[in-house]
N, C-alpha and C positions, 0 to 999 in steps of 0.2 A: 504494500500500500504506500501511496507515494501521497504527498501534501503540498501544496503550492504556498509557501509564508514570505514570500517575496513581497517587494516596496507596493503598496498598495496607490493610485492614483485616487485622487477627491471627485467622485462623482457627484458629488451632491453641488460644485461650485452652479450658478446661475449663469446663463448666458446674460451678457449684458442690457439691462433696456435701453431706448431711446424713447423718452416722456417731456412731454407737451403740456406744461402746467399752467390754466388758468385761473390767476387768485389775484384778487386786489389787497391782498392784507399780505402786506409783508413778512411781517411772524408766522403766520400760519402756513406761509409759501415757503419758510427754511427750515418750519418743523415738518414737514409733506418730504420735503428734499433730504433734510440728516436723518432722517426716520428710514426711506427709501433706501439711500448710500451707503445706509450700517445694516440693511439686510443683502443689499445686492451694492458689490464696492463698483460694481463698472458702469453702473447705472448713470445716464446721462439726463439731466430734468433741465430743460429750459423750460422761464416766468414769462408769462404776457400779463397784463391785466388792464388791456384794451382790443376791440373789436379787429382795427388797423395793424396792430400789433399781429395777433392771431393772426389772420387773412395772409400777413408777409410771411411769416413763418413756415406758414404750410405751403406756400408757395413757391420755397427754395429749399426745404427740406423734408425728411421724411422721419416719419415716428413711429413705434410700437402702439404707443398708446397715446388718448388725451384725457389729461384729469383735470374735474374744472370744480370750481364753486357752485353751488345754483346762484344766490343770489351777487350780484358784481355790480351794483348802483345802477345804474340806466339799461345795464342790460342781467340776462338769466345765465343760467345752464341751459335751458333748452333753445337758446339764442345760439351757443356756440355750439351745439349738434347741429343745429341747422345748416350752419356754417358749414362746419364738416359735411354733411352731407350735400349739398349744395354744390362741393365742390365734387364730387364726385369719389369720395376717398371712403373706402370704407376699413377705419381705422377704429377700433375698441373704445367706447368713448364710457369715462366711471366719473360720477359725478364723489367729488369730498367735498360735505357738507355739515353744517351745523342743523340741527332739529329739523325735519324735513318733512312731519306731516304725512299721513297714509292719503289722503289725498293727491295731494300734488305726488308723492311715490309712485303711486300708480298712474299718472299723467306722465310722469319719464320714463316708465316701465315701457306702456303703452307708445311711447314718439319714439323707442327703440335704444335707450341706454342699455349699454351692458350690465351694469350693476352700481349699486348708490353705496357707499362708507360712511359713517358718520366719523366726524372729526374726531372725538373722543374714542374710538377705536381703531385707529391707525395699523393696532397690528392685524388686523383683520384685510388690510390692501394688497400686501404683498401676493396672499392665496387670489383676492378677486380681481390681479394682475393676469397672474398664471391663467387661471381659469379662462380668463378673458379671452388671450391669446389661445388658449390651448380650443375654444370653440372655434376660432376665426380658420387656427389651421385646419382643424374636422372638415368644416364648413366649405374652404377649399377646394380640400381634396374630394368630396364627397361632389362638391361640383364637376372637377373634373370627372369623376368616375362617371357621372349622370350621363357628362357630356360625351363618353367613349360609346355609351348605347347606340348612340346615333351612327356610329360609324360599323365596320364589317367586322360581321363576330373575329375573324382572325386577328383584325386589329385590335379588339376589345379585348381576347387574350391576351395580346402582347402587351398594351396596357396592365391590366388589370394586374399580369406577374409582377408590375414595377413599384406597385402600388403598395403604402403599409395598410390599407385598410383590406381585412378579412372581404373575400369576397365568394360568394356564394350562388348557383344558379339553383332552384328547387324546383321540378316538376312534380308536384304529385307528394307520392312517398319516395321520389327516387332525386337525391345528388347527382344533377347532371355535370358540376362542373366548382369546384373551388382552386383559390391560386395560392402560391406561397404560403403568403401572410396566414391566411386563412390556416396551412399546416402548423407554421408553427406560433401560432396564437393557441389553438384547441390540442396540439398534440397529436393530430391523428395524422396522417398521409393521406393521400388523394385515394390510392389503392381500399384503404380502411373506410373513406368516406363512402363508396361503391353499395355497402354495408348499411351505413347510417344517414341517420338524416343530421340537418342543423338544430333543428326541433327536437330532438333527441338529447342536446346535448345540455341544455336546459337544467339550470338551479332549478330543485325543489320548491325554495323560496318563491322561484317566477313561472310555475307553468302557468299558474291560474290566469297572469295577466299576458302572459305567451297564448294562452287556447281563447285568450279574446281576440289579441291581437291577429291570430291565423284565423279568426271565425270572419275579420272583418277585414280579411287580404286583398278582397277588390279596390282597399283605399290607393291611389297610389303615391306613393314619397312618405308614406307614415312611417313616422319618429319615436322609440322608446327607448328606453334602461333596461337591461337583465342580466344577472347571471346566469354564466355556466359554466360546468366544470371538464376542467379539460383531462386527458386521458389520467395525468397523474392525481386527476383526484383536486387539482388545487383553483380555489376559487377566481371567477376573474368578472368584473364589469365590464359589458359592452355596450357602444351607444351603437343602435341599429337600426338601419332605414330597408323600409321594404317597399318595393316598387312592382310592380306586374308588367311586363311583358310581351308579345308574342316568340317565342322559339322552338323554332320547328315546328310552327303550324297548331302548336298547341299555347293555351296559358301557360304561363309561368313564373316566378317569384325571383325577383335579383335581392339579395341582401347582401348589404355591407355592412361590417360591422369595425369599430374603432376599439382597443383598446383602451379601459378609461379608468381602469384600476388604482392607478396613482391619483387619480384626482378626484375618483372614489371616495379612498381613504385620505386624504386631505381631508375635504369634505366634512366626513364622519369623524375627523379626529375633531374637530372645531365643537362636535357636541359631544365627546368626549368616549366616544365609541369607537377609536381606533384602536386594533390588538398589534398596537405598536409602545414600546417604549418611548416613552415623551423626552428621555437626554438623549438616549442613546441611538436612537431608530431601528435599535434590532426590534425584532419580533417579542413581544409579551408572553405574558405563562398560556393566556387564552390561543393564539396563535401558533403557540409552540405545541400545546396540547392535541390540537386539530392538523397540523404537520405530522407528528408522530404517531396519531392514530391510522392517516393515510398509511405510513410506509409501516407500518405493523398490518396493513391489510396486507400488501403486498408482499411482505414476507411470508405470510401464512400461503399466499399465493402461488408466488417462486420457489419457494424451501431456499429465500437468501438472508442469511445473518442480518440482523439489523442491533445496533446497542446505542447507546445514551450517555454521554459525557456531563458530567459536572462538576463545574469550577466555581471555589469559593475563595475570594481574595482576605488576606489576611491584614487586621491591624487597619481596618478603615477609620475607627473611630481613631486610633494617634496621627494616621494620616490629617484628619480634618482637624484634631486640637496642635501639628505642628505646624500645618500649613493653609489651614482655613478650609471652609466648603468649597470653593472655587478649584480650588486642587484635587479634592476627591473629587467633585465632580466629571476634571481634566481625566483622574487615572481611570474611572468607571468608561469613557469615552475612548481613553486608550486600548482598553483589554476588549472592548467591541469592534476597533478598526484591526485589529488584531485575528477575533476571529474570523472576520471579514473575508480575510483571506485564508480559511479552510478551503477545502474543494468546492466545486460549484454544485455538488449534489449537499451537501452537509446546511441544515440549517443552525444557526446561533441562535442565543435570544437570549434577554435578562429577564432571570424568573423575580428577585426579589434583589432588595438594597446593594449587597456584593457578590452575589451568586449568579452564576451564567449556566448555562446547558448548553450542549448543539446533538441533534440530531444524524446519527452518522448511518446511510442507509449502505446496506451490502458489507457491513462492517462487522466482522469477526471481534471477539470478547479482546482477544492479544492485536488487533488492531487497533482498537477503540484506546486500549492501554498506550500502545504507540503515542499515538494522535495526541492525548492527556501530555504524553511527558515530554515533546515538540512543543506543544501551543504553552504550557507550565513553564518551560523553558522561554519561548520568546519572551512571555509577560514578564520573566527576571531580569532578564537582558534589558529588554526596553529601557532607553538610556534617554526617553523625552520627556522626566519631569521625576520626582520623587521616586525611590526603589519599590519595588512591588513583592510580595510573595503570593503563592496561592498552593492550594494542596485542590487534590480531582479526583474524584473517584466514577468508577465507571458500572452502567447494569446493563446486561443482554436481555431481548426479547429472546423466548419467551422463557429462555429458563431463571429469569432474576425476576417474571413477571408479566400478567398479561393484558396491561393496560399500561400507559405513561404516570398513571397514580401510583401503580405499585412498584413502578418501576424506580422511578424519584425518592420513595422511603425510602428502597435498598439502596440507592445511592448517597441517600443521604445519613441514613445509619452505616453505609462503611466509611464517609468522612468521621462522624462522630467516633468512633469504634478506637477507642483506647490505644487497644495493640499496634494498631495500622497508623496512629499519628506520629510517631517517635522516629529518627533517625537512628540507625543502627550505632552500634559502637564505636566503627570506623569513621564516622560523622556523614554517611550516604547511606544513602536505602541501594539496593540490589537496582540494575535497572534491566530493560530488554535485552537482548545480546546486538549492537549496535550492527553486526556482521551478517546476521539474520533477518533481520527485521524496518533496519534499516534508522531505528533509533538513537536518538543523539544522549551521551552518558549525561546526566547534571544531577545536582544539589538540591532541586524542590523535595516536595512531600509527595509521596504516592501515595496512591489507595489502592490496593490490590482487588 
C-alpha cells in the first residue's frame, strides 16, 4: 500500500473578482471593499456614486459583478439595473443595502436582481457572490447546450462530449445517449447506462418530486433540484433542465444536469446543516458516519478489507494556554491539510475537539496500521507552527465490528487501553518492518 503525503496545493484560494460598487457613503463603500479584500485578496472593487460615473465605467470596462445601494439620493438601485441592462450587459447585479422592506424586496426580486444583502451582514456577500456567478455560468452553458439542439445530432455529440454539464437523451425506459460529464458525475459508463435509466438514479429524498416532474414532461425547459446517488453510493445535487424533443421520429427527453453540490452545501451550511467541519472543512462525525456505512456495504459486497483510523492529538489544552486559541486552532487546521493528502479513495474528517478519523477502503488491518504510523509521523514532523504529538489506533470491519459505532468504541478503547499507551523501554514502541510494508521507523505512540 502506497500513500501520497507530498506538498499539498491551496484549492480553496478564490479566483479573483472584478466589482463595480455603487454607494454614495463613503464609509460604507470601504467597509463593502476591506470586508470583500480580506475574504478574496485579489479582489478588485471600483466606487461610483453617480449615474455618469456608472454609464463611463461600464463603458470601458468589464466586471464580474455590480453591487449597489438601493437608495443613492436622486436616484435607486433599481435605476442602476436598469442601466445595466439597458446597456445590454448581463452582468450579476446584488443590491447592499440598509433595511429594505418585503415590499420593495420583492419589486427587485421581480425587475430581476440576483440577490439583496443587508449591510449589517456582510459576511453573508461573499456566498451571494459565488452563487451569483456560479448561476450566470449554468445559465450559459445550458444556453449553449439549448442552442446545439438546433444543429445535426453529430454535431450535438461533438458538443455535448465538450460540455461539463451531465447530458442525457431519454426515450421511454431506454438511455438513448449520455456524454462524458454525464459518466463521470453518476459513476456509471455509457455501456452500464444501456441498463438504466437517469430516473433511476434518483435520491430517495427526491423521487416524489422527480415522479411529478416526469408526470409533467411535456413542459419544455423545466427547471428543478434533486439528488442522486451515484454508483459509489455518494450523495450529489443536481440542477436539471428537461426539455422534449423529437428523435428519431419519436418523443423524447434531453436532460442536463449541473453539478451543484458545492453550493448545495454552502447553502445549507449558512442554516447550519452542513456535515462539514466549520474550521477545518473536512467532513463531520455525521458525514463521516454515512461515508463509512457506504464502503462497509461494499465490502460485504467484494469480500474487500475495509478498516478505520483514528487520531487523537495530544496536549491541546497546553497548546492553547502557551500559545493562545488562534494557534490551536492553526494546528487543528494543520493535521486536516495533512490528511488531505491520504489517497484519493481515503476519507478524513474531524469527529470531535482533537480527534480525527479517515476512512481507508480496500484497507487490510497491517495496512490501516501502516497509514497511522506515516500520517503520526508527518503530524510530528510538521515544522509550521508549535510541535505536535498524536497516538492512533486502528479497527477493521467486520471483525472489530459491524457498524462505524462499534467500530469507533474499539478504537477508541485501544487509545484509552493502559498497556498500549506506554513507550517501551528502549524509549520506541516496535514498528512495521519498514522492508515489508513499506513503513517509515518513528517515535509517536501506536495502538496496536
Amino acid at each position: 500500500m502506497t500513500s501520497d503525503l507530498g506538498p499539498q496545493n491551496n484549492p480553496g484560494e478564490s479566483a479573483a473578482w472584478r466589482i463595480l460598487l455603487v454607494e454614495d457613503n463613503p464609509d460604507d463603500a470601504d467597509l463593502c471593499s476591506l470586508f470583500l479584500r480580506k475574504v478574496n485578496r485579489g479582489t478588485h472593487i471600483e466606487v461610483v456614486n453617480t449615474q455618469e460615473a456608472f454609464a463611463e465605467r461600464l463603458g470601458v470596462n468589464s466586471y464580474d459583478v455590480v453591487l449597489s445601494d438601493y437608495a443613492l439620493g436622486s436616484w435607486t438601485g433599481l435605476d442602476v439595473l436598469k442601466l445595466l441592462r439597458a446597456g445590454g450587459r448581463e452582468i450579476p447585479f446584488i443590491l447592499v443595502t440598509g433595511a429594505l422592506g418585503e415590499e420593495r424586496a420583492v419589486e427587485c426580486i421581480k425587475n430581476g436582481i440576483s440577490d439583496y444583502i443587508l449591510k449589517d451582514r456582510l459576511e453573508r456577500l461573499p456566498l451571494a457572490i459565488s452563487k451569483a456567478l456560479d448561476e450566470k455560468r449554468l445559465r450559459e452553458e445550458r444556453e449553449r447546450a439549448e442552442r446545439s439542439l438546433e444543429e445535426s445530432e453529430a454535431k450535438f455529440r461533438t458538443l455535448a462530449e465538450s460540455l461539463p454539464a451531465a447530458t442525457f437523451i431519454q426515450q421511454g425506459t431506454r438511455c438513448c445517449y449520455v456524454n462524458h460529464a454525464a459518466e463521470l458525475i453518476t459513476g456509471y459508463s455509457k455501456e452500464e447506462f444501456e441498463e438504466i435509466t437517469f430516473w433511476q438514479l434518483v435520491h430517495p429524498d427526491s423521487k416524489k418530486s422527480a415522479a411529478g416532474q416526469i408526470a409533467n414532461g411535456t413542459q419544455n425547459g423545466f427547471r428543478y433540484e434533486l439528488k442522486v446517488l451515484t454508483k459509489k453510493g455518494e450523495v450529489r445535487w443536481l440542477d436539471v433542465t428537461l426539455s422534449m424533443f423529437n428523435h428519431d421520429g419519436a418523443l423524447a427527453s434531453l436532460i442536463t444536469a449541473f453539478d451543484i453540490s458545492e453550493r448545495k452545501n454552502a447553502e445549507e451550511g449558512y442554516g447550519h446543516d452542513l456535515a462539514t467541519d466549520p474550521l477545518t472543512g473536512l467532513p463531520d462525525h455525521r458525514r463521516f458516519a454515512d461515508v463509512f456505512q457506504t464502503e462497509c456495504k461494499r465490502s460485504e459486497q467484494n469480500r474487500r478489507p475495509c478498516a478505520l483510523l483514528l487520531l487523537e492529538l495530544d496536549s491541546l489544552s497546553r497548546l492553547n494556554e502557551e500559545h493562545g486559541p488562534h494557534a490551536t486552532d492553526e494546528a487543528l487546521c494543520r493535521v486536516a491539510r495533512i490528511l488531505l493528502q491520504c489517497r484519493a479513495a481515503d476519507t478524513p474528517a474531524r469527529l470531535r475537539e482533537g480527534e480525527f478519523a479517515v476512512v481507508l477502503p480496500d484497507t487490510s488491518p497491517q495496512g490501516a496500521q501502516t497509514m497511522g504510523a506515516r500520517i503520526a509521523e508527518k503530524i510530528e514532523r510538521d515544522a509550521k507552527g508549535p510541535a505536535l504529538s498524536c497516538r492512533f489506533a486502528t479497527a477493521a470491519f467486520a471483525e472489530d465490528g459491524k457498524n462505524v459505532y462499534q467500530l469507533l468504541e474499539t478504537a477508541r478503547q485501544r487509545l484509552q487501553s493502559p498497556e498500549r499507551h506506554g513507550r517501551k523501554e528502549s524509549g520506541r514502541e516496535d514498528v512495521l518492518d519498514e522492508n515489508a510494508t513499506g513503513a517509515v521507523p518513528t517515535e509517536h505512540k501506536r495502538v496496536m
